[in-house]
C-alpha positions as CSV (number, residue, x, y, z in Angstrom):
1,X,73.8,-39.9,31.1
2,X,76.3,-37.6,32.4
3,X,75.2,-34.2,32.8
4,X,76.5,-30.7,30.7
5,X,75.1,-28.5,33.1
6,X,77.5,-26.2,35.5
7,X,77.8,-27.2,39.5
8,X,75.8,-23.8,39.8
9,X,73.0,-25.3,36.7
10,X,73.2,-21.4,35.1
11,X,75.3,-22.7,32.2
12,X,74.6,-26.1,30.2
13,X,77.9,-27.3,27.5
14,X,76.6,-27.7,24.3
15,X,80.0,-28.1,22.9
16,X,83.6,-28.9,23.6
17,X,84.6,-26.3,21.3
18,X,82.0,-23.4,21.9
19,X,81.6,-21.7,25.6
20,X,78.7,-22.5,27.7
21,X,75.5,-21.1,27.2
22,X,73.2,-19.6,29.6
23,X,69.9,-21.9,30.6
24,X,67.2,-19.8,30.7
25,X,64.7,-22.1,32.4
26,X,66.0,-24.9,33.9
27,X,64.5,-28.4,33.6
28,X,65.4,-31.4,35.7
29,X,65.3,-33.4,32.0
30,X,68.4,-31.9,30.1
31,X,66.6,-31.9,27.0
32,X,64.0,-29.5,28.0
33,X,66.2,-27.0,29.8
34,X,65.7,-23.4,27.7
35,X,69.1,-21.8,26.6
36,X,69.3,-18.8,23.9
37,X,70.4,-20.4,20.8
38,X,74.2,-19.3,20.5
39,X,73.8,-18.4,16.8
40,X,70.5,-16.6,16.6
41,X,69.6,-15.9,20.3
42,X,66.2,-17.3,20.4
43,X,64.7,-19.6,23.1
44,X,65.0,-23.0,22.4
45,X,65.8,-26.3,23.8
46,X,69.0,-28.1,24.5
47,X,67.1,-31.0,22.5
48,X,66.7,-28.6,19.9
49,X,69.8,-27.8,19.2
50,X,71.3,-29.3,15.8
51,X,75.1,-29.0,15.5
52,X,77.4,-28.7,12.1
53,X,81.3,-29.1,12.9
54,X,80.8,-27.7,16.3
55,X,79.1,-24.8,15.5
56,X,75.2,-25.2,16.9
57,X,72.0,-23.7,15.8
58,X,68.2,-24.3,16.5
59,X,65.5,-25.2,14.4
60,X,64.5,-21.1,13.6
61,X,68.2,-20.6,12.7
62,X,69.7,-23.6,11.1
63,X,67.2,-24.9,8.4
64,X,66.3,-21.7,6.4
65,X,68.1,-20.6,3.7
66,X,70.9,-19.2,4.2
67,X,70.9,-20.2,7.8
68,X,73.5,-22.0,9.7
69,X,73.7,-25.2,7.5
70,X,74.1,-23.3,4.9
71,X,76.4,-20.7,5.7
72,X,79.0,-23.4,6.9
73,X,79.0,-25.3,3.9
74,X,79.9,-22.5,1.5
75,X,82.6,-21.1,3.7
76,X,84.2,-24.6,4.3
77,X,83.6,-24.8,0.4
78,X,85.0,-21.1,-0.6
79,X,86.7,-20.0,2.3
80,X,88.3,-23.0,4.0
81,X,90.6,-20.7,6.6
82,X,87.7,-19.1,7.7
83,X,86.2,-22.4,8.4
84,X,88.6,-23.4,10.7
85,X,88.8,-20.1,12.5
86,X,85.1,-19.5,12.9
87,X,85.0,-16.1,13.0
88,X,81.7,-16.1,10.7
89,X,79.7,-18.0,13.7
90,X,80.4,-15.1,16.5
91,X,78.9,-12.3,13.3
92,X,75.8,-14.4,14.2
93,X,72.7,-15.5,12.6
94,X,71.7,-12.0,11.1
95,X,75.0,-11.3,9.6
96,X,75.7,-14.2,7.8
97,X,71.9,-14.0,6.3
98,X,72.9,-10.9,5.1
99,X,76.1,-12.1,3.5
100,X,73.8,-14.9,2.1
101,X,71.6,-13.1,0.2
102,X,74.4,-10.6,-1.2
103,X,76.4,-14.1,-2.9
104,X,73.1,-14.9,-3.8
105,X,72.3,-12.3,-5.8
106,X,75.7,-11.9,-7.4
């Protein structure tokens, strides 16, 4: 397997569409080197990671309601243009909860 991780190893590629993030702990297996999640900024794995159209959570902020699985899928459903732009990934994982639980309770 080819690696992600910059000549330097302070950066790993998680995606081809989303700048590098910065390891944390390094690990000679890829898998287990420690990043800050890009959505929520907690520790995690790179083999934690779970991606959605090239936006990537981890397991604390892309399964719970509202979370990053969720908050994709209605804007691609309601607001395709801001799909596409992404500008609701960089308002992070807080944010968007936020926003969740307001259309919630509408």
């Amino acid at each position: 397997m080819r690696s992600l991780v910059s000549p330097d190893r302070k950066y790993y590629y998680l995606s081809i569409t989303q700048p590098p993030v910065e390891i944390v702990h390094d690990d000679p297996d890829d898998m287990q080197i420690v990043i800050r999640c890009p959505y929520c900024g907690k520790k995690t794995t790179v083999g934690d990671t779970v991606m959605i159209s090239g936006f990537i959570g981890c397991p604390h902020c892309y399964w719970e309601a509202g979370g990053l699985l969720n908050t994709v899928m209605w804007i691609r459903e309601h607001d395709y243009e801001e799909y596409k732009k992404g500008d609701f990934y960089k308002a992070g994982f807080k944010e968007n909860l936020k926003l969740w639980e307001e259309r919630k309770n509408k």
